[in-house]
Structure formats: C-alpha cells, structure tokens
C-alpha positions in Angstrom: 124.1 60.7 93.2 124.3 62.4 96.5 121.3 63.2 98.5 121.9 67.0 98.2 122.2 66.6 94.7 119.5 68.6 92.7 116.3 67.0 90.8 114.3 68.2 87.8 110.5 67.2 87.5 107.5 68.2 86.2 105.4 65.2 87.8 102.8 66.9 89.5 102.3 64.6 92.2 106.2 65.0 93.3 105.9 68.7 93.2 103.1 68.8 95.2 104.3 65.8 97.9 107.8 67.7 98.1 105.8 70.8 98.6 103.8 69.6 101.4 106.2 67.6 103.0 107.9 70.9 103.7 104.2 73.0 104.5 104.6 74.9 101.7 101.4 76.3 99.6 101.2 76.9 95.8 101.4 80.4 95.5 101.9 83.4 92.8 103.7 87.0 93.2 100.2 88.6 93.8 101.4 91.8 91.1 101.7 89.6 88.5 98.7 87.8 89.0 96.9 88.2 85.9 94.0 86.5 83.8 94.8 83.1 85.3 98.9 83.6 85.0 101.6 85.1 87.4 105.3 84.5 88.7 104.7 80.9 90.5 105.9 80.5 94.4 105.5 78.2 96.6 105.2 79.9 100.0 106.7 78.0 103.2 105.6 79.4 106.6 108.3 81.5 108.3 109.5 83.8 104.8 108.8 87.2 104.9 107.4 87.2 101.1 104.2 88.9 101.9 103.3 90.0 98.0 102.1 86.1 97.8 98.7 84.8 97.1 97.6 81.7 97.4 96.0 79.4 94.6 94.9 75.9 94.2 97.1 73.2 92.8 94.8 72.7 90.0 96.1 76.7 89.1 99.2 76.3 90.4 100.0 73.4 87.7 97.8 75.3 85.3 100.6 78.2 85.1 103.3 75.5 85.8 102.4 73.3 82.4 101.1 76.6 80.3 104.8 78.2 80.5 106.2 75.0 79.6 108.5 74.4 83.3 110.5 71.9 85.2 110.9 71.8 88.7 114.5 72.4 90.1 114.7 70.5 93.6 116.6 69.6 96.0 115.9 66.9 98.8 118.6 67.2 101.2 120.8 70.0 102.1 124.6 68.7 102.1 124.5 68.1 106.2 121.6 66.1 105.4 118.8 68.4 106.8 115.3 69.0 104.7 116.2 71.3 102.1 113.4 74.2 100.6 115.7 74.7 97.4 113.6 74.9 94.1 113.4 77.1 91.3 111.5 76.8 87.6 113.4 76.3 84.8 112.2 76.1 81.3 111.9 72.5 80.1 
C-alpha cells in the first residue's frame, strides 16, 4: 500500500495523534451545534473556516461514535509531504 494511500479508523487515539500531529483542534460547524451534536471538523490553523467552534475530544468523539463514523485519512500526499485529507464516512 502506498503512503498516500487513504486509511479508515475509528480508533480514537489515531484520530486524535493524526489530528495533533498536524495542529489541528476538534471542532463542530458552530450552526449546527445543537444539544451536544453538530457537523464535526477538525480545524487546522491557516483555513479560513471561521463558522468553527471548538470542543473537547471527549465531545468530539461523543458526536464521532453517536453518528456511527469512520475516519477517512490520509498520511502522505503522493510527493510525500504531510497530508490534512480526512473526511467521515458512515461505518
């Protein structure tokens, strides 16, 4: 498998390193932030997505198991730089 390949997860710990390694912050899309719920982001300094707010990890992964997701990633970028890619995907 190549290094720019993409990875599914739903390890916490991973999604958090990989998050982190890359100074990004659990976030949600602050208009659908609602009783404990919302649009999950992870918010890496530099992107102009200012409707963000920022949770804890413990909510973060709250939302993340109670809508049932995986976490799309990718490590590398195919010239081998850090790549930012993710999405979630239903499991």
């Amino acid at each position: 498998m190549s290094a720019s390949a993409s990875h599914t997860t739903t390890d916490h710990k991973k999604i958090q390193e990989w998050a982190e390694a890359r100074d990004g912050k659990p976030a949600v899309v602050e208009s659908t932030a609602k009783n404990g719920g919302g649009l999950l982001r992870i918010n890496f300094p530099g992107y102009a997505e200012d409707n963000l707010k920022e949770i804890s990890w413990e909510e973060f992964f709250e939302i993340f198991d109670g809508n049932n997701l995986q976490f799309l990633y990718q490590e590398q970028t195919k010239d081998g730089g850090e790549s930012r890619f993710f999405k979630f995907v239903n499991k």
